[in-house]
N, C-alpha and C positions, 0 to 999 in steps of 0.2 A: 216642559210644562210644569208649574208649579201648582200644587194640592194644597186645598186649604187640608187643615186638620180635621175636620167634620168630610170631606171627601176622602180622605185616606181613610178612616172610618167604615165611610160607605163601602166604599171598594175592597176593604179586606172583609165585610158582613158577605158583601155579595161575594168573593171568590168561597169566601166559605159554604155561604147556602148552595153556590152550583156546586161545591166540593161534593158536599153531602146528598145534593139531587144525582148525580152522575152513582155517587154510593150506592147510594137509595136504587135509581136504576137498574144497576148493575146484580144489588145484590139482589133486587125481586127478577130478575131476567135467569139469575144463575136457580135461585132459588124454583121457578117453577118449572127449569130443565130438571131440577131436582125432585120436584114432584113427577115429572112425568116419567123419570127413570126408578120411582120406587113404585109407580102405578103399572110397571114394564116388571118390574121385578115379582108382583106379585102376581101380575100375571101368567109367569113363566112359571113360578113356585106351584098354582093352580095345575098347569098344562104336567106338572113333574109328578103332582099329586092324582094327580090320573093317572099317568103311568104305574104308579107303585099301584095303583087299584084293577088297572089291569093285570101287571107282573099278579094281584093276589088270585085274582078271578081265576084267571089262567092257570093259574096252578090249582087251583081249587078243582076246578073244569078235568083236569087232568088227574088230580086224585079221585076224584067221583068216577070218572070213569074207568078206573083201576080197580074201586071196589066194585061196581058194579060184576065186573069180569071176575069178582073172587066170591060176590057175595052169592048166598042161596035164593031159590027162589020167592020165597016170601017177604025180602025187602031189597030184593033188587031194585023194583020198580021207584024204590024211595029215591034210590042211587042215581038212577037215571033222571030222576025231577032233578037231582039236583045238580047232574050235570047238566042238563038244559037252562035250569037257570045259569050258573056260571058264563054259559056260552052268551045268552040274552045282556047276561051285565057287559060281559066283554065286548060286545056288538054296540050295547049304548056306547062304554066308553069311548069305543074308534068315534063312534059319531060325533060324541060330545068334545073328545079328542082333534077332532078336523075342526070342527066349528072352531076353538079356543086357538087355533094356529095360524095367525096371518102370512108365515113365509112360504113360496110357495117349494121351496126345497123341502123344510121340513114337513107339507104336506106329503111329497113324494115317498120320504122315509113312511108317513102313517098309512100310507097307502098299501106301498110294498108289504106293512104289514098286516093288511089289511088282509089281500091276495094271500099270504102265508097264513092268516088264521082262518080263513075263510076252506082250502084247502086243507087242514088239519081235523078243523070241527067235521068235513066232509068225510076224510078219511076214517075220523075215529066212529062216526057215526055206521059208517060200511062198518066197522070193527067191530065194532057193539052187538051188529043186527046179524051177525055169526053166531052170538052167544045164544038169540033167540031160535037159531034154526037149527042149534043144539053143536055145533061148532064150539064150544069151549077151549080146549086146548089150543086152538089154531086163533082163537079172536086173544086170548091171554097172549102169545107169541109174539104177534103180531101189532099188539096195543104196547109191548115192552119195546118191540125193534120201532116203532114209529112215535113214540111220547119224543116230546122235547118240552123246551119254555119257549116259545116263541118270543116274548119279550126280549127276554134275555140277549138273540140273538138279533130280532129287529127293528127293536126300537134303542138297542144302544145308542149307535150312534145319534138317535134323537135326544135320549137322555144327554148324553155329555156336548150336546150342541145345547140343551138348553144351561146348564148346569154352567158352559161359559160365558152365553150372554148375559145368565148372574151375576159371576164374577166381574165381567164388564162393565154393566151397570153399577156394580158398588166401587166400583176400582174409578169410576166417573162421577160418581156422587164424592167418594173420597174427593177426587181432585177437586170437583168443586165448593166443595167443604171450604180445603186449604184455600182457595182465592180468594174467597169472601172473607176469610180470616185476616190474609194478608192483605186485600183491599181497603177491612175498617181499619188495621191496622197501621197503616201508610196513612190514612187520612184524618183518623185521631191526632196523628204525630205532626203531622202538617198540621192542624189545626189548633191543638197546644203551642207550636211554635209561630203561628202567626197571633195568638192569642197573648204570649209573653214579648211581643212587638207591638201588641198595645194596650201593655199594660196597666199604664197610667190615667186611657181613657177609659179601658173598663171597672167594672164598681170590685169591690172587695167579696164580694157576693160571690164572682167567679173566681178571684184568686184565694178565697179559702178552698173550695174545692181541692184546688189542683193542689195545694200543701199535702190536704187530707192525703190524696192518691200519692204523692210522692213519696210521703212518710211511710207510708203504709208499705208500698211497693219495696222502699230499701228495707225496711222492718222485714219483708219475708223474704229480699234479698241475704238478709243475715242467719236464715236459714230461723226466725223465730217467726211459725206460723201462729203463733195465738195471738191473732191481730182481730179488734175488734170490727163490725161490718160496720161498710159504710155506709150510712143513712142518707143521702138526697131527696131533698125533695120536689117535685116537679118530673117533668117525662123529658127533660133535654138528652145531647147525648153522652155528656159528664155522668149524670145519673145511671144508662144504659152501662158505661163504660165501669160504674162502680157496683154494679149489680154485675157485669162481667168476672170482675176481681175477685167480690165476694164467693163469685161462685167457682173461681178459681184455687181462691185459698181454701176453701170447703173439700172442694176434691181433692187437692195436696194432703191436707189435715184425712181424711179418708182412706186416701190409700196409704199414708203411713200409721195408722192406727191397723189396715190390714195386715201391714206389713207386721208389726208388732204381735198381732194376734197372729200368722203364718209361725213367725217364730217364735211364739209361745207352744205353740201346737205340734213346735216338729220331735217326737217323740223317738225318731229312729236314728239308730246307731250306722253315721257316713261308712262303716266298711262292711260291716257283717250282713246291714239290711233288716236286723233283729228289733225291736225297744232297747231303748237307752236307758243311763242311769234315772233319768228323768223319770222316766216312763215308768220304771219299777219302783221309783219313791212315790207316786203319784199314786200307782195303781194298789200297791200296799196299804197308803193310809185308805183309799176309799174301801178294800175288802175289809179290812180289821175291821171299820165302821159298820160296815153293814150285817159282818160276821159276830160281831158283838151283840147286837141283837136277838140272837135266836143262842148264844154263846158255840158257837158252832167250829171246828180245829180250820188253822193254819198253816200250812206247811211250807216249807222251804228248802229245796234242792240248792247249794251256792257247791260248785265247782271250780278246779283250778287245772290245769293244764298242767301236767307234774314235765318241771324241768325247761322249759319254754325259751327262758332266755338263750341256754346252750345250742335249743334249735335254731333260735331265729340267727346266734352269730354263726353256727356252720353252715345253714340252707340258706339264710338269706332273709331280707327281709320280705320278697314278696314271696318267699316258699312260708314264711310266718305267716301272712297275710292272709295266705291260701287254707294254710290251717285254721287260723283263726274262722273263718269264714266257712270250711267243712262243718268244723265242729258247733257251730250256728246254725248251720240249715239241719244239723243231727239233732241240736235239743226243739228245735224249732218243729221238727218232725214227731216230736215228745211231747209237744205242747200244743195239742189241738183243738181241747173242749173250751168251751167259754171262757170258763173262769180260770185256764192256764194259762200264765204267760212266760214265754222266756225270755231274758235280757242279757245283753250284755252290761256287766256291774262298774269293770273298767280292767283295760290293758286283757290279761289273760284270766281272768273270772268272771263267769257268769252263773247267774242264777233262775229259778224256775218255780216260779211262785205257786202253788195248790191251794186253791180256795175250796174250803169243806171236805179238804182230803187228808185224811188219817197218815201215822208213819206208814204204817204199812204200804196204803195206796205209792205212798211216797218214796220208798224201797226198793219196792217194784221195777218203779219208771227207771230209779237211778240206775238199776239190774240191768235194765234193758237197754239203759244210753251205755255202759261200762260195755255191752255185748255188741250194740251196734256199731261202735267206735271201733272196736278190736276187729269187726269186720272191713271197716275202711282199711285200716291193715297202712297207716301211714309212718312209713320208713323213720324211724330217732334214734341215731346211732350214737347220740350223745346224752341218752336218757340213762339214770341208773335205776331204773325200776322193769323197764322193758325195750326190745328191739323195735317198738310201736311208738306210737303215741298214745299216751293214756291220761285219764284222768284220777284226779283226787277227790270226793264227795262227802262232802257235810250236812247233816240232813237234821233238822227240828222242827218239832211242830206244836201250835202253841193254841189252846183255848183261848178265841180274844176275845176281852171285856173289857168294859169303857175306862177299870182303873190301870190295866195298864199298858204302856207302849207298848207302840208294833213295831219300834227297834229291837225292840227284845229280839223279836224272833233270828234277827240275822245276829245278834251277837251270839244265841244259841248254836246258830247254824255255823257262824265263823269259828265255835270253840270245837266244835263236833270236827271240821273242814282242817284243824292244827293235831286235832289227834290222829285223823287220817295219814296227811303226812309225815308225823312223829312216828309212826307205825308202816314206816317205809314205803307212801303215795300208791297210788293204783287200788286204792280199796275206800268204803263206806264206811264213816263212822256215824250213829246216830245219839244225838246228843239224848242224856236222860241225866235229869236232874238227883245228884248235884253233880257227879261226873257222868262225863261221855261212854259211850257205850260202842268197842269196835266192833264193826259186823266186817267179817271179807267177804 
């Protein structure tokens, strides 16, 4: 049978409009399965959020009753209000709990424990009215051997029966997420390609569009997302489709702008677990700033592992690794208050910033890291300073003010940290202007 060209026309409008009706269809069919599994969802969330108010009552119910049994007599009676209420919320909940539950299993499970609170508040009740008839010690005993969480024990299984038809429902919404995805997107593509078969009878109207999208599309195939959006106008579904895009390069551009700020932000050293070099140039120029202010001291612990490399080529590189990582959680144990930080600087030095803390303060700490290390007691048989592993300590400390650098202070510290080990390692030297000053 032969087609005029105004019939072939008709016939590819219309497979297209049933294309999109069948779409259309499908995707309000999937779509209000979808409503009715997040109207499921939060139903279940409600029926879980009761539970956790029961688990509270219940225990509430159960500590009231404890004190009561310890409490005197002039506010016991408070104790027991307010174990009775407890009991009265826990009573609503079941109620309100069954109502909210259409399955009839998981009825059974609220039931069951319904029967076990019902027999607990009875018992504890007996329990109680011991203490009234001067029975103390025997109602204490006996409220210890008979307490439990009823929850706990009989509405688990409710709990994680709902906690799965959750996950079910969203694991069914996912799925039907993905269909409708891959449905418009089967039918866009059919429909571009029946569109570029006739293209000659449709206006330029449509075939600017589709350039727009094509450009655009390879443009952030080349991996350059700063594409500008695409404007349409009109509600067709070119337009839906470019409003698609847009909002697709949007969240591309987003999560890699997150990305950038994650690792802008990753401030910690991959082995030791400690701040990094980053992190200690960072946090240094902001203390000097603020420290300059009030003209307030700076100090600086910079450390060095005397002999390291000879360890790492006898032991090993992961017995270095290990060290490395001892003597991290050791300054790091050193470095607790606010404004102290310890860092790894790089390889086998690290340092230990003191914001408004004097040499002295600063002496101290080093004393106490030299003492706690030597407690580790770790084996260096290739050290010439000691059978241990020890350290080197350079320590200055610097009034900051706004005229000058807060490099200074580590170039202070590094000159203090060279007289240390000119003076055969395992000792403090503290730098003091214009020479270093050794302390052992």
């Amino acid at each position: 049978m032969i087609f005029s060209l105004r019939k072939k026309l008709y016939i590819s409008f219309m497979i297209i409009i049933v294309l999109f009706i069948i779409t259309a269809a499908f995707s309000f069919l999937l779509s209000r399965k979808t409503v009715h599994l997040m109207n499921d969802i939060l139903l279940s969330e409600k029926r879980l959020e009761v539970v956790q108010r029961l688990n509270l009552f219940a225990r509430t119910a159960n500590d009231n009753g404890a004190h009561y049994l310890l409490a005197p007599l002039y506010i016991e009676d408070d104790f027991k209000s307010r174990f009775d209420s407890s009991v009265n919320y826990v009573n609503e909940g079941i109620a309100e709990l069954f109502d909210l539950t259409p399955h009839s299993e998981d009825q059974r499970l609220i039931l069951q424990f319904k029967d076990k609170w019902t027999a607990y508040t009875h018992d504890s009740e007996a329990i109680l009215s011991l203490k009234k008839e001067g029975n103390v010690t025997q109602a204490q005993e006996d409220f210890t051997k008979d307490s439990f969480d009823p929850i706990a024990f009989s509405l688990h299984s409710f709990y994680m029966s709902e906690q799965a038809q959750i996950n079910g429902f969203k694991q069914r919404i996912e799925d039907s997420s993905r269909t409708i995805r891959v449905v418009n997107v089967a039918s866009a593509s059919f429909a571009i390609l029946l569109s570029i078969f006739i293209a000659v009878i449709l206006s330029n109207y449509l075939l600017r569009r589709i350039r727009l999208l094509k450009t655009s599309a390879q443009t952030v195939a080349k991996g350059d997302l700063q594409v500008p959006d695409l404007r349409f106008s009109g509600a067709d579904e070119l337009t839906e489709l470019a409003n698609a895009f847009n909002a697709m390069t949007y969240s591309l551009r987003t999560m890699l702008d997150s990305n950038h700020v994650l690792m802008q932000l990753s401030t910690r050293d991959g082995l030791t677990g400690i701040a990094n070099r980053r992190c200690y140039d960072e946090t240094l120029e902001r203390e000097w700033k603020q420290l300059a202010a009030s003209a307030k001291p700076l100090s600086l612990i910079l450390l060095d592992i005397d002999y390291f490399k000879p360890f790492n080529d006898w032991y090993g590189h992961q017995a270095g690794d290990k060290c490395l990582q001892q003597v991290a959680n050791l300054l790091q144990e050193h470095a607790t208050e606010p404004h102290q930080l310890a860092s790894r600087y790089g390889g086998e030095e690290f340092a230990i910033l003191l914001s408004g803390q004097s040499t002295e303060q600063a002496v101290h700490i080093a004393e106490s890291i030299q003492q706690a290390l030597r407690s580790l007691s770790i084996p260096h048989m290739r050290s010439e300073a000691s059978d241990y592993v020890t350290v080197s300590i350079g320590i200055s400390s610097v009034i900051a003010t706004d005229e000058a650098p807060a490099s200074e202070l580590m170039h202070q510290a590094d000159q203090a940290l060279y007289l240390s080990k000119r003076n055969g390692r395992n000792r403090i030297a503290v730098y003091h202007p214009p020479e270093g000053h050794l302390r052992d």
